[in-house]
C-alpha positions as CSV (number, residue, x, y, z in Angstrom):
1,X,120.9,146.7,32.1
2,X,117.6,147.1,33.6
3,X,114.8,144.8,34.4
4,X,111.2,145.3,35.3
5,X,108.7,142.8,36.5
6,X,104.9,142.7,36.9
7,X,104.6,141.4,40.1
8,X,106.6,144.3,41.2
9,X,105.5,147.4,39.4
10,X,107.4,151.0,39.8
11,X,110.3,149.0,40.6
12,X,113.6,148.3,38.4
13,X,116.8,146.4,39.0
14,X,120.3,147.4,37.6
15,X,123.0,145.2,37.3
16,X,124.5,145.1,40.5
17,X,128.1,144.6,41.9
18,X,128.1,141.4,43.2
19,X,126.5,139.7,46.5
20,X,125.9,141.6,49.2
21,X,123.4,139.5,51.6
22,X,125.8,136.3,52.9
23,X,124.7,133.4,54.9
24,X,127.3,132.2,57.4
25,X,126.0,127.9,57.4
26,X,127.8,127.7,60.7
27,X,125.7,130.0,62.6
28,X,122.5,129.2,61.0
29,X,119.6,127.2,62.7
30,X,117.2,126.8,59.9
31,X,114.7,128.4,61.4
32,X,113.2,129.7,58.2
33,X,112.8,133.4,59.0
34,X,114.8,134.7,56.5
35,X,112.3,133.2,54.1
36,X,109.3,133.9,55.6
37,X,110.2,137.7,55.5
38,X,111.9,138.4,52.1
39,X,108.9,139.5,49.8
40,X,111.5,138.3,47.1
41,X,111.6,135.4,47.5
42,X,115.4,135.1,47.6
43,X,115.9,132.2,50.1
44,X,115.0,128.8,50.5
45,X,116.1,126.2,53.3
46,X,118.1,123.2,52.0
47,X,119.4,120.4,54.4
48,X,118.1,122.5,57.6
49,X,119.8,125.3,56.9
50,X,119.0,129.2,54.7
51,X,120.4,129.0,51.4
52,X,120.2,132.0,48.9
53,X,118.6,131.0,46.0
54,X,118.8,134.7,44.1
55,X,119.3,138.1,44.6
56,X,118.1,138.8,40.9
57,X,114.5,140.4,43.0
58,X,116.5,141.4,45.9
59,X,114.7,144.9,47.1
60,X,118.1,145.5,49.6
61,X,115.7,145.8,52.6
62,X,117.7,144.1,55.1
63,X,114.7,142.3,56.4
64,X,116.2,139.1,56.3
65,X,119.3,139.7,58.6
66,X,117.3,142.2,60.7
67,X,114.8,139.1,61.6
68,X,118.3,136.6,61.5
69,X,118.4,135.8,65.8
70,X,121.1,133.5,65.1
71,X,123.1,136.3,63.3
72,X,123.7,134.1,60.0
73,X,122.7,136.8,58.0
74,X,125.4,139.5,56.9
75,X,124.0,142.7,54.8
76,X,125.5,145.4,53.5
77,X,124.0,147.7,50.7
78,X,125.7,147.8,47.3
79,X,128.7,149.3,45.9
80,X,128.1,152.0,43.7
81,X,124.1,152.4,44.7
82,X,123.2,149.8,42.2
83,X,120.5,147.4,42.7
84,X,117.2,147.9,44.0
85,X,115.1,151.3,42.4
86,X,111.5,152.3,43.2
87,X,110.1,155.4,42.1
88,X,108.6,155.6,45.1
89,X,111.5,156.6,46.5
C-alpha cells in the first residue's frame, strides 16, 4: 500500500517492515532533540523522557539519533528498502 500526503508532496510511503528507529528509556535524558529535529513529527516527550509517537511520516533520515547525545536513539534503515520514497531521489 501506498500513501501520499499534502504537507509532503513528491513523497510516498510503502508499508514497511516493522520499527526501525528505537528508543532505549534508560539512556534517555529528555532533552527533546529528537523532536525538535524530526520534520515528521514522529516523537513526543512523555514523563521526561522521548517517546515515539509514529513512524507512519517517518522520512528514514536518521536525524533523530544522529542529534541523540545521550545515545537513546538506535536507527537502522529498513528491511527490504521499504519505507520512505521521494522522487527526488
Amino acid at each position: 500500500m501506498v500513501r501520499t500526503s499534502s504537507e509532503f508532496p513528491g513523497i510516498e510511503w510503502v508499508e514497511g517492515t516493522g520499527d526501525f528507529i528505537r528508543i532505549d528509556g534508560e539512556k534517555c535524558t529528555g532533552c527533546a532533540d529528537c523532536v525538535r529535529v524530526c520534520l515528521a513529527g514522529c516523537f513526543a516527550v512523555e514523563e521526561k523522557k522521548a517517546k515515539i509517537t509514529s513512524l507512519e511520516r517517518c522520512m528514514e533520515c536518521g536525524a533523530c539519533w544522529y542529534v541523540c547525545t545521550g545515545d537513546a536513539v538506535s536507527f537502522s534503515w529498513p528491511r527490504g528498502g521499504t519505507g520512505f520514497r521521494t522522487r527526488w531521489g
